[in-house]
ROLUMZA-449052 format. One record per residue (C-alpha): residue number from 1; x negated, y negated, z. Coordinates in steps of 0.2 Angstrom, whole numbers, always signed. Layout:
N
+-----+-------+-------+-------+
|   n |     x |     y |     z |
+-----+-------+-------+-------+
| NUM |     X |     Y |     Z |
...
+-----+-------+-------+-------+
//
This chain:
317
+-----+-------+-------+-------+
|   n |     x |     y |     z |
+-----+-------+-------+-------+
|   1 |  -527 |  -601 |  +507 |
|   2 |  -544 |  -606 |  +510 |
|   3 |  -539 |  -618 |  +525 |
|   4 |  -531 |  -603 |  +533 |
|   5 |  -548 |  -591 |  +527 |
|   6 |  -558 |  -604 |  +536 |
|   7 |  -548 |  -607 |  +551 |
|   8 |  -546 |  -586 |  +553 |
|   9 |  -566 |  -587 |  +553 |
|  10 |  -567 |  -603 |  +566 |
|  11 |  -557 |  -592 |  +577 |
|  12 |  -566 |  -577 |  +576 |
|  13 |  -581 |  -585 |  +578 |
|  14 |  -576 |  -594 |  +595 |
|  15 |  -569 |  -580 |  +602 |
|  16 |  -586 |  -569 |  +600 |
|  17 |  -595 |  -584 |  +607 |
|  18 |  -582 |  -586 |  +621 |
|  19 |  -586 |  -568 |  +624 |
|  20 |  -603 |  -571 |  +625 |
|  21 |  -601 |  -587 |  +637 |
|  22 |  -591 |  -575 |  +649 |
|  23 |  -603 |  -563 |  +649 |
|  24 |  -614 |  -573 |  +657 |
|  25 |  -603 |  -584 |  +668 |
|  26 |  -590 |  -571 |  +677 |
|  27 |  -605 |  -559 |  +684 |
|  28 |  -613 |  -574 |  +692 |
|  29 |  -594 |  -580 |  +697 |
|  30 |  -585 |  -563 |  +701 |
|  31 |  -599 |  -559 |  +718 |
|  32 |  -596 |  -577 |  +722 |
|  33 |  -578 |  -578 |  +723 |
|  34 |  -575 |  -562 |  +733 |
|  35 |  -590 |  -569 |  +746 |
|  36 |  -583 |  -585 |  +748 |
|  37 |  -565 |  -576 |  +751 |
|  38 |  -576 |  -564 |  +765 |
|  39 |  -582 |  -579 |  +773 |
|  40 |  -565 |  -588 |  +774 |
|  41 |  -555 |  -571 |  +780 |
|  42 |  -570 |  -570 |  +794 |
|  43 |  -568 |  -588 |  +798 |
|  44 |  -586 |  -590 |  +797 |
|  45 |  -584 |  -608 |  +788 |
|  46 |  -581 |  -615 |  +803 |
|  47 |  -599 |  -615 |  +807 |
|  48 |  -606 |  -622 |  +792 |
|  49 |  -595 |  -637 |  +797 |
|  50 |  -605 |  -639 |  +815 |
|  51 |  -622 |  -649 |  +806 |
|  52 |  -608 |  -660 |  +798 |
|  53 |  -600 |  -666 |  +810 |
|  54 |  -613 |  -680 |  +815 |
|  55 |  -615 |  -685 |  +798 |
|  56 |  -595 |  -689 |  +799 |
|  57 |  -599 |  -703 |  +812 |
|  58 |  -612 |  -712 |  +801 |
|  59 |  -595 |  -711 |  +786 |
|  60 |  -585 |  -718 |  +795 |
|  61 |  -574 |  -703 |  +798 |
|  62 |  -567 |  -690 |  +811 |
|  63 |  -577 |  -676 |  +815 |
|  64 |  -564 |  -662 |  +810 |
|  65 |  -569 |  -669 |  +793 |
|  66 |  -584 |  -659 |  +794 |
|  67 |  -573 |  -642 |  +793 |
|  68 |  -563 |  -651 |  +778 |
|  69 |  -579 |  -656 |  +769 |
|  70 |  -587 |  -639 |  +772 |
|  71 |  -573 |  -628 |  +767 |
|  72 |  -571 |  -641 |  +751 |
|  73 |  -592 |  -637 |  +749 |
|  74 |  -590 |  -619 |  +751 |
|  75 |  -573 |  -614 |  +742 |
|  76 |  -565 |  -627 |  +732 |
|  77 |  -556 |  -646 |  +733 |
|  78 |  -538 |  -637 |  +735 |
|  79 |  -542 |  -624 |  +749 |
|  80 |  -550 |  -643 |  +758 |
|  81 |  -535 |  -651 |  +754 |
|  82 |  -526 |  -638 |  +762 |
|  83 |  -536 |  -637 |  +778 |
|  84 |  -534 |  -658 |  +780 |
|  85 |  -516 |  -654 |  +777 |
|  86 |  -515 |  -643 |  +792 |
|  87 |  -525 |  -655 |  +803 |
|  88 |  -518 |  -671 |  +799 |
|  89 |  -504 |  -671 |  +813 |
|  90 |  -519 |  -672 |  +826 |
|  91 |  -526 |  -685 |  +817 |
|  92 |  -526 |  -703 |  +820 |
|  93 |  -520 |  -713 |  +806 |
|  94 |  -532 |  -713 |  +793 |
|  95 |  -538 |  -730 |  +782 |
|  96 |  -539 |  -732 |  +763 |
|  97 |  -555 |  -734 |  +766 |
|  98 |  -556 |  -719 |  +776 |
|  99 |  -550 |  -707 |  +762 |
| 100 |  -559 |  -715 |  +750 |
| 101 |  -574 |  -712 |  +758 |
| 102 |  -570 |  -693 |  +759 |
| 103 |  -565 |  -693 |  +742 |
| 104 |  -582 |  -699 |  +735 |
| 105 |  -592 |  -685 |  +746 |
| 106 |  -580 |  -672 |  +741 |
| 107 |  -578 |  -676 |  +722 |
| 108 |  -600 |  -675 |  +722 |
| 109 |  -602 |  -660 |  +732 |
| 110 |  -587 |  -647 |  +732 |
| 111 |  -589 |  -627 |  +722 |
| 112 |  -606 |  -629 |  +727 |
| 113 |  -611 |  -610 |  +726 |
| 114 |  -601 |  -607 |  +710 |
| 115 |  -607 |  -622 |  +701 |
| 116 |  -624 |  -621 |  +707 |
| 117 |  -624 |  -604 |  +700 |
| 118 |  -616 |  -610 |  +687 |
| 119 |  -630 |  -625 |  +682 |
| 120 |  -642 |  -609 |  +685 |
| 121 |  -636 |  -598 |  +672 |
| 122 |  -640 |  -615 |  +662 |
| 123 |  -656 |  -615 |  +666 |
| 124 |  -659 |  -627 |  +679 |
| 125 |  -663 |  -622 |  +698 |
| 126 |  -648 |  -619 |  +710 |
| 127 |  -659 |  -627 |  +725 |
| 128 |  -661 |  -642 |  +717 |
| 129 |  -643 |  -646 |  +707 |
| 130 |  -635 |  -642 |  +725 |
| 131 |  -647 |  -652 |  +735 |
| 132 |  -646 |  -669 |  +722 |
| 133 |  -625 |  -667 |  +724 |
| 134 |  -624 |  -667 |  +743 |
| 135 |  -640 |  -680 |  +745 |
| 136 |  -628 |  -693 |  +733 |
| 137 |  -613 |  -688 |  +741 |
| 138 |  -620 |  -690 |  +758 |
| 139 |  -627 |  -707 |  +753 |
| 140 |  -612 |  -713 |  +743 |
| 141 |  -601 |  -707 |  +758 |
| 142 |  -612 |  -719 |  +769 |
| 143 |  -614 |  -732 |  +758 |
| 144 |  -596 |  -733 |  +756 |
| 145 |  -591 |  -735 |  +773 |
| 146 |  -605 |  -748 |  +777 |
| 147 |  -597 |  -760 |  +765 |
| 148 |  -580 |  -758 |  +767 |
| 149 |  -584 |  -760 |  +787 |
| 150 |  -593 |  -775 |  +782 |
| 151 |  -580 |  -783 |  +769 |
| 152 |  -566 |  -774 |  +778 |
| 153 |  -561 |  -769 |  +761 |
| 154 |  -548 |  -756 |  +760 |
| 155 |  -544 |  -757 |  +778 |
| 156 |  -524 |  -753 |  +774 |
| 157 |  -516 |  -736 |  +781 |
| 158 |  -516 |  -724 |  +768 |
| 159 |  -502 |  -718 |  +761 |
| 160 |  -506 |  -699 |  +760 |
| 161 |  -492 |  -689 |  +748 |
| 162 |  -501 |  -672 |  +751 |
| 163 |  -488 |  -664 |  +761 |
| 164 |  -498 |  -649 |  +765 |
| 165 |  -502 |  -632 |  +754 |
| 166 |  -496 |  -612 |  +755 |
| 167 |  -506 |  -601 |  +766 |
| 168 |  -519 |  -588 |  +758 |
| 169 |  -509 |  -576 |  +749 |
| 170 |  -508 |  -559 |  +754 |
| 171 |  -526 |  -549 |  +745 |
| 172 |  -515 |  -541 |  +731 |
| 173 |  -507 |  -557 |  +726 |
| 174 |  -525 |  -566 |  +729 |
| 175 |  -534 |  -553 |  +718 |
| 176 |  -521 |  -555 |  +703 |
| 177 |  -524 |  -575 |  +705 |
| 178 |  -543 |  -572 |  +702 |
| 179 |  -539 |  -563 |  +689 |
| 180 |  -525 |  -573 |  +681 |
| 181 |  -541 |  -586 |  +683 |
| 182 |  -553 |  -578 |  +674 |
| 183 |  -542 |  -577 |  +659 |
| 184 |  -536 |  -596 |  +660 |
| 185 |  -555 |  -599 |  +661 |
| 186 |  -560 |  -587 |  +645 |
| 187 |  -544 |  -595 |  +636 |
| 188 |  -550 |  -613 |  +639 |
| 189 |  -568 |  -611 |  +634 |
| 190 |  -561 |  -601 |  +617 |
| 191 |  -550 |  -618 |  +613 |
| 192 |  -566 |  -630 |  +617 |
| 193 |  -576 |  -618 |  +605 |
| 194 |  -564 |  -620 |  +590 |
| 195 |  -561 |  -639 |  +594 |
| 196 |  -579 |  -641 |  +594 |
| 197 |  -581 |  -629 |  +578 |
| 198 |  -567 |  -644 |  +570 |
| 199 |  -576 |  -658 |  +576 |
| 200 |  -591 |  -653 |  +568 |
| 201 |  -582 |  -647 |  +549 |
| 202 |  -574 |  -665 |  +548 |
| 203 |  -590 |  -673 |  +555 |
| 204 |  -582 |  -683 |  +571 |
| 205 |  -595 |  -680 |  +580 |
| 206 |  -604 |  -695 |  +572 |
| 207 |  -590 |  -703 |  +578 |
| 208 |  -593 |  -697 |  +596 |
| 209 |  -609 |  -699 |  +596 |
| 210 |  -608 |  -717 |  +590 |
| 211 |  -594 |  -723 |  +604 |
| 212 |  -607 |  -712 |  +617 |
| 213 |  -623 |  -719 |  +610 |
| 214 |  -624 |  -732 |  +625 |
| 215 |  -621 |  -719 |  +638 |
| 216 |  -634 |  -706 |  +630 |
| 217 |  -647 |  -720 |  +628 |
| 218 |  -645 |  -724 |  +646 |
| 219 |  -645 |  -707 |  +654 |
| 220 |  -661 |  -702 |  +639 |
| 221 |  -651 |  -687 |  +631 |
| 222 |  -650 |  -686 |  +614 |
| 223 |  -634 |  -689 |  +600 |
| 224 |  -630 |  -670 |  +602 |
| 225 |  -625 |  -671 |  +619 |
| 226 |  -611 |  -680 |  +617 |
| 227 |  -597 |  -668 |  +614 |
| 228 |  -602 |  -656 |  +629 |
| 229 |  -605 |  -672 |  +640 |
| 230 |  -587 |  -678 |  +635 |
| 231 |  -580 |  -660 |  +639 |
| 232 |  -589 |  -658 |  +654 |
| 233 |  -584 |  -675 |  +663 |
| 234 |  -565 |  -675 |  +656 |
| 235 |  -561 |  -656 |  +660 |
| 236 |  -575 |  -650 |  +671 |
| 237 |  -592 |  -641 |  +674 |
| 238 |  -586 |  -622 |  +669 |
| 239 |  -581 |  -629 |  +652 |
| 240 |  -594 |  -638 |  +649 |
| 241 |  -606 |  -628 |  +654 |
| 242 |  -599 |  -614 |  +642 |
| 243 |  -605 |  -626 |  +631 |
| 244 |  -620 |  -628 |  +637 |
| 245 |  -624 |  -609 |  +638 |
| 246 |  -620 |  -608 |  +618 |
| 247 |  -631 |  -620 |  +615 |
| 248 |  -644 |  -614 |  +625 |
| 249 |  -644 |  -597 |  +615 |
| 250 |  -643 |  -605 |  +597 |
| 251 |  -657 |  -620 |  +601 |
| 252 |  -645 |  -633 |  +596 |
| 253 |  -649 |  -643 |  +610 |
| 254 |  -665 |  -647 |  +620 |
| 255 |  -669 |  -640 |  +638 |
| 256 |  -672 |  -660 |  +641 |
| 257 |  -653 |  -663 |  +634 |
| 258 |  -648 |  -649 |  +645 |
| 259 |  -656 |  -655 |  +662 |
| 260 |  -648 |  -673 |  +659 |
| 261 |  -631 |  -667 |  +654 |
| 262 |  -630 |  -651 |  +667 |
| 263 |  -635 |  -665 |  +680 |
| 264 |  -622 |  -679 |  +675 |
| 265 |  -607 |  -665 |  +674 |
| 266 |  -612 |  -659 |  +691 |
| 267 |  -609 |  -675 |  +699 |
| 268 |  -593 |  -681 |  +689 |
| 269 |  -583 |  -666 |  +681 |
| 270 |  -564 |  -667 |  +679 |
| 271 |  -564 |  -686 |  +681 |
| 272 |  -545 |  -689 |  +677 |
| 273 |  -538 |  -672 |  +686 |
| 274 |  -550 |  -676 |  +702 |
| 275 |  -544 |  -696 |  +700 |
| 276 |  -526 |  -688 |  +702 |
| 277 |  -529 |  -677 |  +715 |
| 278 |  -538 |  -690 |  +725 |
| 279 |  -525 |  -704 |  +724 |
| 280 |  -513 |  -692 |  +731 |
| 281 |  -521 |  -691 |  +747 |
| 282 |  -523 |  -711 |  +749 |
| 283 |  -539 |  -714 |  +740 |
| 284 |  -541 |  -728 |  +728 |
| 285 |  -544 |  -723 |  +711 |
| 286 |  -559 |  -739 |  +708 |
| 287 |  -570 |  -729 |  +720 |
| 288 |  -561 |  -712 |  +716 |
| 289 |  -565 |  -714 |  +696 |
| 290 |  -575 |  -730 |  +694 |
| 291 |  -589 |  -730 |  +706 |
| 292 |  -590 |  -712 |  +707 |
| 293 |  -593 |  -712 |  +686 |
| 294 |  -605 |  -726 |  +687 |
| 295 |  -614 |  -720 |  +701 |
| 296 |  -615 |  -703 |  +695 |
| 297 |  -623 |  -711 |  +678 |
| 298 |  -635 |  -723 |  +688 |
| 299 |  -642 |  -705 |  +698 |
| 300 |  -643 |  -695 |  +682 |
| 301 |  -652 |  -710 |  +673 |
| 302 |  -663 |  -712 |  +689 |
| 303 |  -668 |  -694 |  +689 |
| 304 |  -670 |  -691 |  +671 |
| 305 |  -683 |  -705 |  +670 |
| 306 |  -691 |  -698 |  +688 |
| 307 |  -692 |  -680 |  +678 |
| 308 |  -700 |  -688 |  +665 |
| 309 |  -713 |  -695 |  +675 |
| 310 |  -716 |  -680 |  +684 |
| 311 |  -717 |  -668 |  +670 |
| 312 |  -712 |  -677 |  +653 |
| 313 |  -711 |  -659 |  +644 |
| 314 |  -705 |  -649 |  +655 |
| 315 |  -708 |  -627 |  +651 |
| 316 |  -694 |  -625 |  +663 |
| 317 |  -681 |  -633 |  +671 |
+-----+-------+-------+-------+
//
């Protein structure tokens, strides 16, 4: 009985946190969604694409991968997907290497409006999350293809699975889907808060936090960072940031913490569903998950210590 009295209270709790969190994420989110949808219904994308398309050539990839990338940028790594799908008949055959390549600039720099609002409502500067994640990914996307040019690693056709996506649904059926979203979103940040509420009542975060203590050391973020930055990475920036929100309002973590783990979530979120995803489409999952993990890690650990240097107690982020 006092199990079940203690649980009742753990879920209680979650949810009014959970409505907290949502409180502050969907008015930020809700304006953003419905302006990305006008900018796709206007075909107004298109021309975000156009500065891209240089930048292509120096990865090694087709220009029409500027429109993929930006719509990837400016909605999400589906409605991309959807738009290589439909251009991939006039495509030459595409390398390993090739989507790969794409894979890595897409993984570091996709949702940027909603997730940079997103690192905003954490506290950090929108400017400055969204202009790291597309400088990395820019760099890694050269990087990437200079060495596999010069090593002619992963020169093999890719064998791309992604048959191709539904066309936009109609507005009703789109409006529902947003809403259906929503839910799912306020659902899952309910279940992180009660998991998180259990790991802390049977102490596992010392366990956590030991298996994580290289990691932490490395990127400078304290002990108590662990659970979020494990959340964040495995499932995605949304969760984890809900996370990040609730302990930004109870002081449970530092705004130090915050900058290091808000930064390192940004650049590698969802690691296992975007490692799926990308594998689909003919990427390899060493660069897909491996050097995208470390090199999100080496950036955040770089940046940290640059911050530090800069301003080693910072008032605000």
């Amino acid at each position: 009985m006092a199990a079940f009295t203690q649980l009742a209270g753990a879920a209680r709790g979650s949810i009014r946190d959970a409505c907290g969190i949502c409180r502050e994420l969907f008015p930020v989110m809700i304006p953003l969604i419905i302006g990305v949808k006008v900018l796709s219904e206007l075909d107004l994308i298109k021309y975000l694409a156009m500065p891209l398309e240089p930048l292509m050539g120096l990865m090694g990839l087709p220009s029409d991968f500027g429109i993929i990338w930006a719509t990837s940028m400016m909605v999400n790594l589906y409605s991309g997907l959807i738009v290589l799908a439909s251009l991939l008949p006039a495509m030459e055959p595409l390398s390993v290497a090739q989507m790969s390549t794409f894979g890595l600039i897409a993984l570091y720099a996709h949702s940027l409006p909603i997730e940079g609002r997103i690192a905003r409502q954490c506290g950090l500067s929108f400017a400055g999350q969204v202009g790291l994640r597309i400088l990395v990914a820019a760099a890694a996307g050269i990087g990437m293809h200079t060495l596999c040019r010069q090593t002619g690693w992963l020169a093999e056709p890719a064998a791309i699975l992604f048959a191709g996506g539904h066309p936009d649904p109609a507005l009703p059926a789109w409006i529902w889907s947003k809403i259906t979203d929503l839910i799912y979103i306020f659902g899952i940040i309910f279940v992180l808060l009660l998991v998180q509420r259990g790991i802390e009542h049977f102490r596992l975060n010392r366990w956590l936090e030991w298996a994580l203590e290289p990691l932490l050391r490395l990127l400078g973020v304290s002990a108590k960072a662990a659970t979020t930055i494990m959340i964040g990475m495995c499932m995605g920036l949304i969760y984890g940031s809900g996370l990040i929100i609730r302990a930004a309002n109870d002081g449970s973590l530092s705004r130090r913490d915050i900058f290091g783990s808000v930064t390192l979530m940004g650049l590698a979120h969802a690691i296992i569903e975007d490692t799926l995803l990308f594998m689909v489409i003919g990427g390899n999952w060493i660069v897909i998950l491996v050097m995208r993990s470390l090199l999100a890690i080496g950036v955040t650990a770089a940046v940290m210590r640059l911050r530090d240097r800069i301003d080693p107690l910072p008032e605000v982020l």
